[in-house]
N, C-alpha and C positions, 0 to 999 in steps of 0.2 A: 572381425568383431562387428555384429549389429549396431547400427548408427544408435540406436536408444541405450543399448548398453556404455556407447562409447558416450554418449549426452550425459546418462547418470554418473558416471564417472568425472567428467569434465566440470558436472556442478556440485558435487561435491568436492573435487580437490579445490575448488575456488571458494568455498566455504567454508575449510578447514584452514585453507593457507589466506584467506583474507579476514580471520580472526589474528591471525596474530599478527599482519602488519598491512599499511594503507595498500586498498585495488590497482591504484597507480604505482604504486613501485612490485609488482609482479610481474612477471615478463611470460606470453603465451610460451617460450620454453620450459619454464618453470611449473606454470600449470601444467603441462604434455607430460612431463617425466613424473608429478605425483600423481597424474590419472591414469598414467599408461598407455596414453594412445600419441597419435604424431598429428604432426601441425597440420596437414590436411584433414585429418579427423577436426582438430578441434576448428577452424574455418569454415566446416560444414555448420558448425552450432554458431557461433559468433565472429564479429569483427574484430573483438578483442576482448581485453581482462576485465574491464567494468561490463561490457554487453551480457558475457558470460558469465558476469557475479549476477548482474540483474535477472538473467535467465533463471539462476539457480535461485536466485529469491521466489520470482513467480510460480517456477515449479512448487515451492514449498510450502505458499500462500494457499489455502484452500478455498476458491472458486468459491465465491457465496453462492449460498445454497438458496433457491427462489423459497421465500416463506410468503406460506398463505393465509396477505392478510386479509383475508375476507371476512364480515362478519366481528372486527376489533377496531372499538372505536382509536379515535387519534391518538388519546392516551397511550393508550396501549399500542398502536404502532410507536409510536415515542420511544417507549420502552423497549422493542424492539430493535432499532438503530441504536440505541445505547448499548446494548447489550452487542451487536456487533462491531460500537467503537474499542468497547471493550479488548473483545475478543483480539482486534486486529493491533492495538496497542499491546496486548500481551504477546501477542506473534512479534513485535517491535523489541519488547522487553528480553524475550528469547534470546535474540539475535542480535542483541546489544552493540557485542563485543565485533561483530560484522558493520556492523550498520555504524557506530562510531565511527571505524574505522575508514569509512568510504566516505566521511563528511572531510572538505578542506576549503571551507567553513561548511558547506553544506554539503547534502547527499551527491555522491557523485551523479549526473543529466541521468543516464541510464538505471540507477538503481531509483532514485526520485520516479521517472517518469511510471515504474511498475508501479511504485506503492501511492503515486498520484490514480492510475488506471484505475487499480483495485477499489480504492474509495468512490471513483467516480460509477465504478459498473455497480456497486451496491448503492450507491444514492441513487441514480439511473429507474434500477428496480424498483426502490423507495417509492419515487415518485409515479413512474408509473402505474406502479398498484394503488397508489393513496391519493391522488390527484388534490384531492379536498384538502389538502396540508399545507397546499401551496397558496400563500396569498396573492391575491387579486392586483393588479396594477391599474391603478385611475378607473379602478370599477370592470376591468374584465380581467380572463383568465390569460393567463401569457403562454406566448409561443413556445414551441418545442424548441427555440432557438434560446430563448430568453430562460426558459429553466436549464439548459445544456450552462448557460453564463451562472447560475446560481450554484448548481453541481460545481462547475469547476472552481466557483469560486471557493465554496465550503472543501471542497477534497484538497484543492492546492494551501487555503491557508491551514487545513487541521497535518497536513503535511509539514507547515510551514512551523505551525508549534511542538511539530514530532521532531524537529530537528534540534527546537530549542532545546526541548525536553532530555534530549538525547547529548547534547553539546555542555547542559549544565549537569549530567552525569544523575539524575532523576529517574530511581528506579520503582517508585509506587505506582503503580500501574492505575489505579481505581483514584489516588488522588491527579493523577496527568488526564483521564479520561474527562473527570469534573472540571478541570481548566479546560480543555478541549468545547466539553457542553458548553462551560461561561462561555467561550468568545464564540461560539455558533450563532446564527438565528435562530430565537425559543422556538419558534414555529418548527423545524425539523424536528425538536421534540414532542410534539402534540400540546405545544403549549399556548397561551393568548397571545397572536400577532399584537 
């Protein structure tokens, strides 16, 4: 069996079978017998049952797509990153019933750490394309090191309220997105620092 064959396989049965009960109580046996392949297959793909749930998250996460904001004021970049907090809270919503389930209190490290990346590689983008969004520190522009601290900070804590969001069983998606914006810095929305 082709190793990709045998990967779709393996992220899928870890998405079916971690909807109905927590990633830690599934055993790489478990998963091998509903994907049909053997434990050497599934080791090719991962270290284990959370590594291999968070794989199959990322797989199904859609790789933001580079938008060109050339030519749109901040506003409207604003608008933009709303509209893919959106989107990525709705991929949350989706998968609810997954994603609950891998919280004990929180996102199991490996499933956290994909949907922390995903956030950071579209702020990442963000900020590269729009530079001007970024406010100034004691009057100059900050290092690539000091917006990397800003990214992570905004991906880890809107993480951080996806978990509440998700733990108090909150399925509005457009109203979690609006708490999301509140506790951001207005400025990623093209707003007055």
């Amino acid at each position: 069996m082709p190793e990709t064959d045998a990967g779709a396989k393996l992220r899928a049965a870890a998405l079916e079978l971690a909807a109905e009960r927590p990633i830690g109580q599934l055993s790489v046996t478990e998963l091998c017998r509903a994907a049909g392949v053997t434990r050497d297959s599934f080791y090719r793909f991962a270290a284990g049952p959370e590594e291999l749930l968070a794989s199959a998250i990322a797989a199904e996460i859609d790789a933001p797509t580079p938008v060109d904001l050339t030519g749109l004021d901040v506003e409207q970049v604003g608008d933009v990153l709303f509209g893919g907090v959106r989107e990525f809270l709705g991929y949350v919503h989706r998968r609810s019933d997954v994603l609950r389930l891998a919280m004990a209190p929180q996102l199991s490290g490996p499933v956290r750490a994909v949907l922390v990346a995903q956030l950071e590689g579209g702020l990442r983008h963000y900020v590269r394309t729009h530079p001007e969004i970024v406010p100034a520190l004691d009057g100059r522009a900050l290092s690539d090191d000091e917006r990397a601290m800003l990214i992570a900070q905004t991906a880890n804590g809107s993480i951080g309220a996806i978990e509440r969001w998700l733990a108090l069983g909150m399925d509005d998606v457009d109203h979690g997105v609006r708490l999301i914006a509140m506790g951001s810095a207005s400025w990623w929305f093209g707003q007055p620092r």
